[in-house]
Backbone as CSV, one residue per row, in Angstrom:
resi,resn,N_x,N_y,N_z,CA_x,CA_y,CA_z,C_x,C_y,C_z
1,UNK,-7.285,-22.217,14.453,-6.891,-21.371,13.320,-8.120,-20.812,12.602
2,UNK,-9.217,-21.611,12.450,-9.999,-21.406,11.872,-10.714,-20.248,12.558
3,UNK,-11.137,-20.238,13.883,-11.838,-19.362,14.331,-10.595,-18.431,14.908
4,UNK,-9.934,-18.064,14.623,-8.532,-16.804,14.415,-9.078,-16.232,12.993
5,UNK,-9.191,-16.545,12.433,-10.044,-16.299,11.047,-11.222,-15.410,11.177
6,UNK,-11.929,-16.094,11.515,-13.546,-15.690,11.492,-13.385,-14.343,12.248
7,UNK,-12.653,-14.556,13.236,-12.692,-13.296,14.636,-12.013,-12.037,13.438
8,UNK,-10.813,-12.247,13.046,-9.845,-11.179,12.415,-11.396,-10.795,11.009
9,UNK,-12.134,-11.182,10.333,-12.982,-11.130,9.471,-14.150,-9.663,10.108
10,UNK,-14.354,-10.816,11.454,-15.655,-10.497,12.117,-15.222,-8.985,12.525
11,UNK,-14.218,-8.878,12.948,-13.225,-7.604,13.725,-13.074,-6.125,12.682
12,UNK,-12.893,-7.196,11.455,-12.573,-5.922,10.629,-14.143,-5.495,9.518
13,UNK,-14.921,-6.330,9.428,-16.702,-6.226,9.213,-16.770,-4.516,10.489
14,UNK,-16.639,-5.033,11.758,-17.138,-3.732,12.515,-16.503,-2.740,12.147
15,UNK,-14.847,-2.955,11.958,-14.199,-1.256,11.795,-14.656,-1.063,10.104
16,UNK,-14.852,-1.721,9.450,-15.349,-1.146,8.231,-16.737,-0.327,8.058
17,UNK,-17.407,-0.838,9.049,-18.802,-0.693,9.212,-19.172,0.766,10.139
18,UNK,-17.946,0.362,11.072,-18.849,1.819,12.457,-17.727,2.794,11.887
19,UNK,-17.347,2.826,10.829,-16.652,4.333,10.824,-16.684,4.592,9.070
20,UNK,-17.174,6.158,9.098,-17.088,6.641,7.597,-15.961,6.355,6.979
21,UNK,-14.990,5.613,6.313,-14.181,5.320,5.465,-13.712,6.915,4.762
22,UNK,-12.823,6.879,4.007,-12.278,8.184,3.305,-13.087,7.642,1.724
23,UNK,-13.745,9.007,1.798,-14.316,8.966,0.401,-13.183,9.206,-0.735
24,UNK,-12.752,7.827,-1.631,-11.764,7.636,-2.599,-11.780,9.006,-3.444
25,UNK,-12.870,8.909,-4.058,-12.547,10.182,-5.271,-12.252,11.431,-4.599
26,UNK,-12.632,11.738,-3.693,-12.168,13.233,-2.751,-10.501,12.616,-3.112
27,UNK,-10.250,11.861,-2.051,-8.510,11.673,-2.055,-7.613,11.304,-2.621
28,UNK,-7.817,10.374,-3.325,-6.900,9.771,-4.279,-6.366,10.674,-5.336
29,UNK,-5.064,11.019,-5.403,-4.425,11.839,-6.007,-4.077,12.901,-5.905
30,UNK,-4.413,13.211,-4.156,-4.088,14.597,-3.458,-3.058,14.448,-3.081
31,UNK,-2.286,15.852,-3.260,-1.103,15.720,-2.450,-1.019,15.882,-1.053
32,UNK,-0.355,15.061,0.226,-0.734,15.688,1.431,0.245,16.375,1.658
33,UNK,0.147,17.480,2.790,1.166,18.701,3.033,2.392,18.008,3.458
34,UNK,3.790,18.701,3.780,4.927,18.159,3.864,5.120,18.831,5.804
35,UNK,4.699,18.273,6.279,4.728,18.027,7.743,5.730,18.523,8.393
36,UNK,5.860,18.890,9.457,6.953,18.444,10.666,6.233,17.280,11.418
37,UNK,7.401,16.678,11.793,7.167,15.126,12.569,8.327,15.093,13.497
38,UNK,8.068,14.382,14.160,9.346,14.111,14.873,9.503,12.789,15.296
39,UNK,10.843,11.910,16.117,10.998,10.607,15.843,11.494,10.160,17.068
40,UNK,11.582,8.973,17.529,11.868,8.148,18.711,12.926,9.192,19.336
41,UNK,13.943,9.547,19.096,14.649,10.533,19.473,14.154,12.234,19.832
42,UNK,13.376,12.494,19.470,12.987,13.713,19.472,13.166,14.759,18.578
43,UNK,13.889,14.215,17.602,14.230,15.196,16.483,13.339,15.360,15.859
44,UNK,12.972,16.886,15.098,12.233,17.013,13.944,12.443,16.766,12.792
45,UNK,11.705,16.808,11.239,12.229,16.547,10.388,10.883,16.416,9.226
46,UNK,11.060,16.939,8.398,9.729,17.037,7.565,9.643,15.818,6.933
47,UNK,8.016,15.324,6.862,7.464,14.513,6.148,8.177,14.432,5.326
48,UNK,8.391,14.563,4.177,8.608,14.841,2.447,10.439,13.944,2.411
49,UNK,11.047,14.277,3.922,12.410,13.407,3.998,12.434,11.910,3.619
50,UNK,10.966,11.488,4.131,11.065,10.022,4.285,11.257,9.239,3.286
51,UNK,10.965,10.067,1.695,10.429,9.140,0.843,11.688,8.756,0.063
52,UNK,12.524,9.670,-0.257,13.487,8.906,-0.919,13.537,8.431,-2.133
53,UNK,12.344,9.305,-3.157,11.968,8.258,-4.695,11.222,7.324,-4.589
54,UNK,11.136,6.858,-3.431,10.078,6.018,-2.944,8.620,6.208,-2.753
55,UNK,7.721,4.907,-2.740,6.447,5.342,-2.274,7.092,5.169,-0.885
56,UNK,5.512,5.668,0.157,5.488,5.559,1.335,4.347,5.105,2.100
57,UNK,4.528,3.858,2.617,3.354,3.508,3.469,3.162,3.816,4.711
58,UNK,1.969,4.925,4.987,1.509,5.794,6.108,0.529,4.522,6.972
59,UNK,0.893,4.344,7.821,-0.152,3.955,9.497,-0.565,4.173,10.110
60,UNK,-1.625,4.560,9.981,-1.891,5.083,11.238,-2.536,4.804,12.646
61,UNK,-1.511,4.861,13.752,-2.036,4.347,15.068,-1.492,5.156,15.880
62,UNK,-1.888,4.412,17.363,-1.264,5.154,18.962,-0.471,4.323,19.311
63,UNK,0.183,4.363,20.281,1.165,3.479,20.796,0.660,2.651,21.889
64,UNK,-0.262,3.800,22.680,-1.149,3.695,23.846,-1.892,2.280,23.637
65,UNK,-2.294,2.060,22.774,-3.705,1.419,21.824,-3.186,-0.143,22.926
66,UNK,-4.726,-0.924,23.088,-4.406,-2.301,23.877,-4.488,-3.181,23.104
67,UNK,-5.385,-3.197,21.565,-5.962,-3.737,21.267,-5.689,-3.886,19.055
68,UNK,-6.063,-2.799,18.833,-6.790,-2.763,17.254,-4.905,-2.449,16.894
69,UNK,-4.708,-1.250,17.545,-2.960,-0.852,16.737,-1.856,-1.862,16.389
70,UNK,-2.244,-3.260,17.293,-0.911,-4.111,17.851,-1.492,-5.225,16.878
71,UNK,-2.982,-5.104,16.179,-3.194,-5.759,14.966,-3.219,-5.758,14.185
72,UNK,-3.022,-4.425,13.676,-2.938,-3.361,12.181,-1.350,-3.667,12.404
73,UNK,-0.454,-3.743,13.010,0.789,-3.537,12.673,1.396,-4.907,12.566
74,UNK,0.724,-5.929,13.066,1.478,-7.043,13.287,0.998,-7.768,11.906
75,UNK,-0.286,-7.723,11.481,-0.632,-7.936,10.336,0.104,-6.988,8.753
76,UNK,0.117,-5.873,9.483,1.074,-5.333,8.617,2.526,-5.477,8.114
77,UNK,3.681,-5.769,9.252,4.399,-6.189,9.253,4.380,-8.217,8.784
78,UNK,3.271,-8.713,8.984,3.168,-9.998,8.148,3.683,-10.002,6.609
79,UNK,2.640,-9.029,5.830,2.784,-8.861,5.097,4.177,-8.318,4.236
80,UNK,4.397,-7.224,5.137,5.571,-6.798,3.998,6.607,-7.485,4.576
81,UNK,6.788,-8.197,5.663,7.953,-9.054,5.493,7.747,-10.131,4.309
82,UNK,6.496,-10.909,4.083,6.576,-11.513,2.996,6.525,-10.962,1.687
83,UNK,6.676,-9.644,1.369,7.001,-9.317,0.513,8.495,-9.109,0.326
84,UNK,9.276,-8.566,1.357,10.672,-8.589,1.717,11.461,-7.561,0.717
85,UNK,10.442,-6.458,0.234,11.393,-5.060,-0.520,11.087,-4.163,0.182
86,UNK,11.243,-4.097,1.748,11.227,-2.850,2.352,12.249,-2.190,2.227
87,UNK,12.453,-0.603,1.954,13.488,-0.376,2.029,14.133,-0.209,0.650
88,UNK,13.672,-0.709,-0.249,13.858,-0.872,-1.622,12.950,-1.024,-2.528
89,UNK,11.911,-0.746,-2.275,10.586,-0.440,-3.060,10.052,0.075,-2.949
90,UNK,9.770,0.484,-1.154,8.843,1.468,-0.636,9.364,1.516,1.086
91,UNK,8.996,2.745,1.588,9.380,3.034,3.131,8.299,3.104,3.958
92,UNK,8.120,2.638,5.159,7.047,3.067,5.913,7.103,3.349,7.385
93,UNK,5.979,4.024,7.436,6.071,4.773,8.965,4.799,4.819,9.532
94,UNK,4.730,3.997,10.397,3.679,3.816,11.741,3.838,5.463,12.563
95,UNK,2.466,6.296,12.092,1.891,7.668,12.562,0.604,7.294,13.286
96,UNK,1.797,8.016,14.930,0.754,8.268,15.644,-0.078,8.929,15.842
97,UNK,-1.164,9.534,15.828,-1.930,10.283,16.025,-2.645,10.631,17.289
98,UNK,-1.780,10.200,18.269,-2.126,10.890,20.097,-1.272,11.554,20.545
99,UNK,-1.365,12.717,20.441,-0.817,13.834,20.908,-0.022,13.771,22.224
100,UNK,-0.044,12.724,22.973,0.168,12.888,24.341,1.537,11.457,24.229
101,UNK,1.465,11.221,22.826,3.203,10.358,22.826,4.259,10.728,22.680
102,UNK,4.601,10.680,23.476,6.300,10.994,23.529,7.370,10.081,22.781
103,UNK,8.702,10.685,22.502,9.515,10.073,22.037,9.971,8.726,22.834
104,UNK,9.478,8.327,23.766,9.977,7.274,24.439,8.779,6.493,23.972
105,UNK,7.820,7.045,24.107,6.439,5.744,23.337,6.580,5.684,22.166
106,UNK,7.241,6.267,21.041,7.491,6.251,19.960,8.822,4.678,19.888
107,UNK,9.769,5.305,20.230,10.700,4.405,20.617,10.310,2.777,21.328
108,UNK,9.337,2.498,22.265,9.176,1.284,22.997,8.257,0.837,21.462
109,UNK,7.200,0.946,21.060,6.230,0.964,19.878,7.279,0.438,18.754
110,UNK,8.477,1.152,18.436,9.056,0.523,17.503,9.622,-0.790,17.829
111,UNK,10.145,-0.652,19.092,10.698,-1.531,19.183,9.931,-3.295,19.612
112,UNK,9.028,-3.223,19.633,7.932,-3.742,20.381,7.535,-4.481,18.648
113,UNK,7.302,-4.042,17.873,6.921,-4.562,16.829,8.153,-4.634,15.690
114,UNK,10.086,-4.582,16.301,10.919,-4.801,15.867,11.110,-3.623,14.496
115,UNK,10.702,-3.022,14.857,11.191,-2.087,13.169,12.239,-1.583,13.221
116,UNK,13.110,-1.670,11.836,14.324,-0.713,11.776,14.820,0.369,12.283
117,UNK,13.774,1.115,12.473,13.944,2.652,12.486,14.739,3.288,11.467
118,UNK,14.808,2.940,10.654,15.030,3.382,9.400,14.172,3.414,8.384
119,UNK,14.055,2.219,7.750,12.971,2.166,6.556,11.671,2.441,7.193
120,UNK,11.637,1.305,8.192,10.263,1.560,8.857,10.146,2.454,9.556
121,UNK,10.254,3.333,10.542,10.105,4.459,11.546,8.420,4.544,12.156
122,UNK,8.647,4.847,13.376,7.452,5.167,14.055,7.649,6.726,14.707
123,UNK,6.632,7.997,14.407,7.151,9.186,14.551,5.140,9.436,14.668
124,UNK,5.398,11.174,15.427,4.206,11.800,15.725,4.533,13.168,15.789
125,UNK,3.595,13.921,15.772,3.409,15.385,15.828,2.742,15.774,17.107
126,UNK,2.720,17.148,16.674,1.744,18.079,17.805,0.297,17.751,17.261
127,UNK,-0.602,18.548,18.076,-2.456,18.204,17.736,-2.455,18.536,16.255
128,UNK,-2.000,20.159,16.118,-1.891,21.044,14.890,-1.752,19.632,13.468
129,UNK,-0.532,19.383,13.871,-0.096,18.570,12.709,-0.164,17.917,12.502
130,UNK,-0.700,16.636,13.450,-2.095,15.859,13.275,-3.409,15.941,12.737
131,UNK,-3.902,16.844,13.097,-5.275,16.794,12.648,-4.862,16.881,11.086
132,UNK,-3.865,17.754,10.571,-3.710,18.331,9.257,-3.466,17.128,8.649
133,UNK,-2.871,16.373,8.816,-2.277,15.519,8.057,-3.343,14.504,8.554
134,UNK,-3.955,14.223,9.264,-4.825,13.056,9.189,-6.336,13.776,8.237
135,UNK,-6.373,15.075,8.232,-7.520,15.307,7.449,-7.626,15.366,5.700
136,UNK,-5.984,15.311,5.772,-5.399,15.337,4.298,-5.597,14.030,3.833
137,UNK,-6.066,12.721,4.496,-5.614,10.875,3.719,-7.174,10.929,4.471
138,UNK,-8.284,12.055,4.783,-8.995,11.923,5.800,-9.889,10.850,6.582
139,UNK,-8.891,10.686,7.042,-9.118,9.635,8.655,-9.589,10.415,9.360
140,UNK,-10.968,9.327,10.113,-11.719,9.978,11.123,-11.672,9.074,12.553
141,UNK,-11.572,9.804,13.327,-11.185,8.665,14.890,-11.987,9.844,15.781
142,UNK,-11.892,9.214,16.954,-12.527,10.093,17.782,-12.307,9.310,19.110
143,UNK,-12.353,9.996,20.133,-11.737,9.632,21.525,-12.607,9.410,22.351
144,UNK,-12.493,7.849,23.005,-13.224,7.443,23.961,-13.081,7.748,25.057
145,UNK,-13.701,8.759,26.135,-13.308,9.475,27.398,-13.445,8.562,28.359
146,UNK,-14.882,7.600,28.159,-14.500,6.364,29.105,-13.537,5.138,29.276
147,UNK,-12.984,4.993,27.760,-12.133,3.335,27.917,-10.770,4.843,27.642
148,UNK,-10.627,6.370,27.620,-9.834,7.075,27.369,-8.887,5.678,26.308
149,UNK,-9.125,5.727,25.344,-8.646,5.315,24.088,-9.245,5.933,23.171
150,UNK,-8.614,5.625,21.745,-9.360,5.906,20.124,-9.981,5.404,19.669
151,UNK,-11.127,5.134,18.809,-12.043,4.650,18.427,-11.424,5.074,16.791
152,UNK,-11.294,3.974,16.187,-10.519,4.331,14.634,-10.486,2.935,13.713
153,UNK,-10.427,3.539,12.532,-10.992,2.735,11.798,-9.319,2.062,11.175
154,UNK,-9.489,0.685,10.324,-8.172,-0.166,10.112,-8.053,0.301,8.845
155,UNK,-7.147,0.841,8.371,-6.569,0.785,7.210,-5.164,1.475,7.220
156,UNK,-4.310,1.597,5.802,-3.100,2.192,5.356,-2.687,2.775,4.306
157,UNK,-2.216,3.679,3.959,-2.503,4.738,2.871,-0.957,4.696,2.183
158,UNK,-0.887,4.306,0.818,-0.017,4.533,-0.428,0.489,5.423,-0.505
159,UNK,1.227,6.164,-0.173,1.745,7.312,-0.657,2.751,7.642,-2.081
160,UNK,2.488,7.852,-2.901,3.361,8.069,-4.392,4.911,8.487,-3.677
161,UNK,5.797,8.676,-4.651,7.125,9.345,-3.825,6.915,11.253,-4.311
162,UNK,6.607,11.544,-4.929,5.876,12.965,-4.722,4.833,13.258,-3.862
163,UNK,4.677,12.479,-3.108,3.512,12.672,-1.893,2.151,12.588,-2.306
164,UNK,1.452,11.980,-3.231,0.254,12.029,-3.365,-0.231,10.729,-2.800
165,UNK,-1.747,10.694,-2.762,-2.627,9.327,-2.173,-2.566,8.499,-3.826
166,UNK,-2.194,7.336,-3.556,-2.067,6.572,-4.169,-3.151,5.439,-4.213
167,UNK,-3.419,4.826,-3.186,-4.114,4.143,-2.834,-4.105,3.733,-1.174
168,UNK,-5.606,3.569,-0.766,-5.918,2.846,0.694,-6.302,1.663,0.320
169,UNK,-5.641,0.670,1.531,-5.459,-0.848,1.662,-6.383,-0.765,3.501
170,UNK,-7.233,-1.786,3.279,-8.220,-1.798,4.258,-8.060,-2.751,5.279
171,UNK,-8.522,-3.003,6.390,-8.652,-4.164,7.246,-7.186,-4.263,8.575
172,UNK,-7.553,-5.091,8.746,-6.414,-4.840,9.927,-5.761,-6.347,9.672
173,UNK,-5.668,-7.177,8.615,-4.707,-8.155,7.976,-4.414,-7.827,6.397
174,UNK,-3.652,-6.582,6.292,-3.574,-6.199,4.357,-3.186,-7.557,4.088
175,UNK,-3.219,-7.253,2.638,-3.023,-8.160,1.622,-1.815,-8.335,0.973
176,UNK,-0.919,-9.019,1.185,0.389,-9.083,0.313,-0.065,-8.605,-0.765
177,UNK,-0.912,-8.779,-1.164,-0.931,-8.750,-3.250,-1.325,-7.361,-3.065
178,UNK,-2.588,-7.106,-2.332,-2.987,-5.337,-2.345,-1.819,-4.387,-2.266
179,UNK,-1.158,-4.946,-0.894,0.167,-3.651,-0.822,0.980,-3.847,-2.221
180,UNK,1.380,-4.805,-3.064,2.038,-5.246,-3.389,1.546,-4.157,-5.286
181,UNK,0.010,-4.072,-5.273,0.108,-3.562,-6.418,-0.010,-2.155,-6.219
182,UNK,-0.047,-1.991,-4.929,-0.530,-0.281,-4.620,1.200,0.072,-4.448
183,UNK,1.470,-0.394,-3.832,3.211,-0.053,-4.149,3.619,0.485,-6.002
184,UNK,3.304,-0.667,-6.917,3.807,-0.562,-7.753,3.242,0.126,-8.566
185,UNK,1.493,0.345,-8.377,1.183,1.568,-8.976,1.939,2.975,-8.752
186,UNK,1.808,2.907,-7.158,2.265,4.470,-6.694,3.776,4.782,-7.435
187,UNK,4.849,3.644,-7.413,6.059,3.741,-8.663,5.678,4.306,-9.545
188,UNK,4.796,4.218,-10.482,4.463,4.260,-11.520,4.556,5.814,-11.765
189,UNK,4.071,6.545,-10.799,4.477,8.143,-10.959,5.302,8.187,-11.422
190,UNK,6.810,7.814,-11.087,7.880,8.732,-11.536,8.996,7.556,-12.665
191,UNK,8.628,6.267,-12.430,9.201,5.426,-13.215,8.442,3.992,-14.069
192,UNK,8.703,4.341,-15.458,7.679,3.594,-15.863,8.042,1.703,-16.184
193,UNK,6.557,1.383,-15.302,7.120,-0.021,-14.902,7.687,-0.874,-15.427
194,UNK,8.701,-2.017,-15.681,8.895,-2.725,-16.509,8.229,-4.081,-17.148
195,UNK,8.456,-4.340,-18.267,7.356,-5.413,-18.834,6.701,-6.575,-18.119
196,UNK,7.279,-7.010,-16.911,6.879,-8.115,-16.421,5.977,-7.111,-15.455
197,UNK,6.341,-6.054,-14.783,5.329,-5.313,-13.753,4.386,-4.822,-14.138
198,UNK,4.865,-4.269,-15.777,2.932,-3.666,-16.502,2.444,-4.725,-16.277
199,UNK,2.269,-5.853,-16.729,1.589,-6.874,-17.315,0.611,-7.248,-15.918
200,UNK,2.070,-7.338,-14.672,1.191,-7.940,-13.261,0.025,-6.917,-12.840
201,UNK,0.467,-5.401,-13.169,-0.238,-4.777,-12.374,-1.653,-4.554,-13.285
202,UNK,-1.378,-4.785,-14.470,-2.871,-4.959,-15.909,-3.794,-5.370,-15.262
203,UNK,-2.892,-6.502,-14.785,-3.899,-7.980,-14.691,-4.921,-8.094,-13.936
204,UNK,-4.607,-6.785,-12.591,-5.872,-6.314,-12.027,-6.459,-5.052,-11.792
205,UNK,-7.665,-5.003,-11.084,-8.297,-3.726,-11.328,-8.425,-3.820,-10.279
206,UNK,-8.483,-2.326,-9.155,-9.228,-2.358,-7.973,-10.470,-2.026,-8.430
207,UNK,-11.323,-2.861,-7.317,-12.595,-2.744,-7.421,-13.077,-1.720,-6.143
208,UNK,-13.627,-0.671,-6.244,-13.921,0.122,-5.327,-14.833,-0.254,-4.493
209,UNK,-15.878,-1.296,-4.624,-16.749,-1.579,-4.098,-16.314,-2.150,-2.898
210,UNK,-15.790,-3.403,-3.333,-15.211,-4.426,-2.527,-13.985,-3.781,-1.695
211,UNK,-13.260,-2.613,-2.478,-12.170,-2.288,-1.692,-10.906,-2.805,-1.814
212,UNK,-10.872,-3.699,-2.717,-9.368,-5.024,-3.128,-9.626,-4.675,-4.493
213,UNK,-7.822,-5.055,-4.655,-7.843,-5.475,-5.992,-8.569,-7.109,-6.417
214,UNK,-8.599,-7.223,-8.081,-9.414,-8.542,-8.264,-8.995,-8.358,-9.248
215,UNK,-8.595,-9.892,-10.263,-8.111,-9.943,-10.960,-9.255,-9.522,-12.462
216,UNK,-8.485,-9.066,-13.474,-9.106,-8.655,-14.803,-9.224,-9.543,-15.381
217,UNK,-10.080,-10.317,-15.401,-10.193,-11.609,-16.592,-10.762,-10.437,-17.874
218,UNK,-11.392,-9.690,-18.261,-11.361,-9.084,-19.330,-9.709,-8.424,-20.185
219,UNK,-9.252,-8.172,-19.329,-8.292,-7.898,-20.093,-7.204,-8.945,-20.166
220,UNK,-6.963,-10.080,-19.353,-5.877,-11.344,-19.598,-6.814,-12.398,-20.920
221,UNK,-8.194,-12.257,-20.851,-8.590,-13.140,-21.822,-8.131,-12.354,-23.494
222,UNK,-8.953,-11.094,-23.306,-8.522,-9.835,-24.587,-6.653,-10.088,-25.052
223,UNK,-6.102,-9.946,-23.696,-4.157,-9.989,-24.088,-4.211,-11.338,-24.869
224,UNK,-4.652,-12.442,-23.978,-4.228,-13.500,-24.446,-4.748,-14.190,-25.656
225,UNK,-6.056,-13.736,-25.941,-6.344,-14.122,-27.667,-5.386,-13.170,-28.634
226,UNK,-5.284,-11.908,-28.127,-4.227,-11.201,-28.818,-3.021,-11.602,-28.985
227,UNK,-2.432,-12.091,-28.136,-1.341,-12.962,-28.562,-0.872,-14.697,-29.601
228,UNK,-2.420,-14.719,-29.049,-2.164,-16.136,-29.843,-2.675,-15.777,-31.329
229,UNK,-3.488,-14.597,-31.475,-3.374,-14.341,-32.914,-2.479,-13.908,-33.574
230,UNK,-1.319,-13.493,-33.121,-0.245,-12.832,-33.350,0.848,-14.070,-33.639
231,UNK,0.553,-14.929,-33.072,1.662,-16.167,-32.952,1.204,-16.775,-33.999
232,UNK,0.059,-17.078,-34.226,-0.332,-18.352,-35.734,-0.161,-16.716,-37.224
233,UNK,-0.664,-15.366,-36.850,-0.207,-14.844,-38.272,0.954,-15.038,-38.097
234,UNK,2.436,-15.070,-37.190,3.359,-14.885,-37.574,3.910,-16.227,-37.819
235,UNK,3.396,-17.369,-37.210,3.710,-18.930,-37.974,3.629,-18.720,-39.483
236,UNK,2.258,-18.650,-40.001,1.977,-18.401,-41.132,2.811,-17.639,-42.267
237,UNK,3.507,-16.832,-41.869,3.979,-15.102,-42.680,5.732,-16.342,-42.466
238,UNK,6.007,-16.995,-41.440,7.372,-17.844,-41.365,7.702,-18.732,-42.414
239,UNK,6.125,-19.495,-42.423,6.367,-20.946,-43.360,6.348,-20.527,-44.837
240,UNK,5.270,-19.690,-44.712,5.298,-18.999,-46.178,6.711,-18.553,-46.686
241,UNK,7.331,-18.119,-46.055,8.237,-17.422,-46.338,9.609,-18.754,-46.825
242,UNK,9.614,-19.344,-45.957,10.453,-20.842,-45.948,10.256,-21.476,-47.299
243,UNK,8.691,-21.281,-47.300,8.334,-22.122,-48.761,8.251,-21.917,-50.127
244,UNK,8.678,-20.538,-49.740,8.559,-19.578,-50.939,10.289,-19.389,-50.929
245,UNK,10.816,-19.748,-50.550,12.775,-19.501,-50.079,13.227,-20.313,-51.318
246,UNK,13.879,-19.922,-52.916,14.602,-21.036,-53.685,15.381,-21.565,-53.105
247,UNK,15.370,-23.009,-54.097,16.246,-24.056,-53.033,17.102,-23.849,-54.633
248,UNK,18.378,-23.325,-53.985,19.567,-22.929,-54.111,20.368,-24.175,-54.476
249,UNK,20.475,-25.212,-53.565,20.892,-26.373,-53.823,20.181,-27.489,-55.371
250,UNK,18.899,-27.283,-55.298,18.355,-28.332,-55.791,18.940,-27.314,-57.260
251,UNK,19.097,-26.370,-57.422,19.570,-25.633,-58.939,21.024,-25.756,-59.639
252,UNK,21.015,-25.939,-58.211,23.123,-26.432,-58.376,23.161,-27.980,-58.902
């Protein structure tokens, strides 16, 4: 187990390393275009269908892939099964980006890593509408003519339910908690969170450096003296009040 660890660490050190990452401030908060795609069946159907009020978590892989895709997804699917609001919090769709998949590799791919085909869906385009949409969240890959595979970097992209970049979640094992606040930020567009979800999502900050969220001890220490000053003035402003209350009885 331990060295399952180190390897998945060591694995995702290189894809972080041998490929330019999407420069955050360029993207974050762009809208990407509203696509044609098409799906295990062959039907078309624009991007912009999927979301539903929902955010949307974009994937991007091949089907082809021997190696990196079947770990980005299985790690992926770790995760949001343990989160268990697919479908009701947010939708996602494993995008291929090899032109040369067909609706039947679309189809074996889903099924291969068990997805709904509903909430989850696995769907691809032509070159055109690929490149566009991968230059829009811009992902950079590039094609190995000798192992004829992709050379591509691990991550997964937030999508708001108005289609903007919300946030990228890195590595090829996300983070329950990462997806978990990038979800509820990307909500945050169109519905404003409720008191127990402000508070969770306060509590941390992504750190751009590192690439994860991390928790805010500046602002849970700041809340929480704020509260406890709030609790002894309002003890205070209680008893006073109690003690200052005529006793009604003792006059009778």
């Amino acid at each position: 187990m331990k060295h399952s660890y180190i390897y998945i660490l060591f694995i995702t050190y290189l894809l972080l390393t041998g490929f330019k990452l999407p420069e955050e401030k360029k993207y974050l908060n762009q809208k990407i275009p509203n696509v044609t795609l098409f799906n295990t069946k062959g039907n078309s159907f624009q991007l912009y269908s999927l979301f539903n009020n929902k955010p949307l978590i974009l994937v991007p892989v091949y089907t082809k892939c021997a190696s990196l895709c079947g770990i980005i997804s299985n790690g992926t699917k770790d995760a949001i099964t343990e989160l268990g609001t697919l479908g009701k919090d947010f939708n996602v769709i494993s995008f291929s980006f090899d032109s040369t998949d067909t609706p039947t590799d679309l189809k074996n791919y889903e099924h291969r890593w068990s997805m709904d085909g509903n909430y989850w869906k696995t769907v691809s385009a032509n070159t055109i509408t690929i490149h566009e949409l991968m230059n829009a969240i811009g992902y950079e890959y590039e094609v190995d003519t000798v192992g004829k595979q992709f050379n591509h970097p691990a991550l997964i992209v937030v999508l708001t339910p108005e289609g903007r970049i919300s946030r990228y979640v890195y590595g090829v094992n996300p983070s329950k908690r990462d997806i978990r606040l990038a979800v509820m930020a990307a909500k945050a567009e169109q519905t404003t969170p409720g008191l127990f979800s402000g508070i969770y999502l306060r509590c941390f900050g992504y750190d751009p450096l590192l690439r994860t969220y991390k928790v805010d001890w500046r602002f849970i220490i700041s809340t929480s003296a704020g509260f406890i000053i709030i609790f002894i003035v309002a003890s205070i402003f209680i008893k006073s009040f109690i003690l200052s209350k005529p006793d009604y009885d003792a006059k009778q």
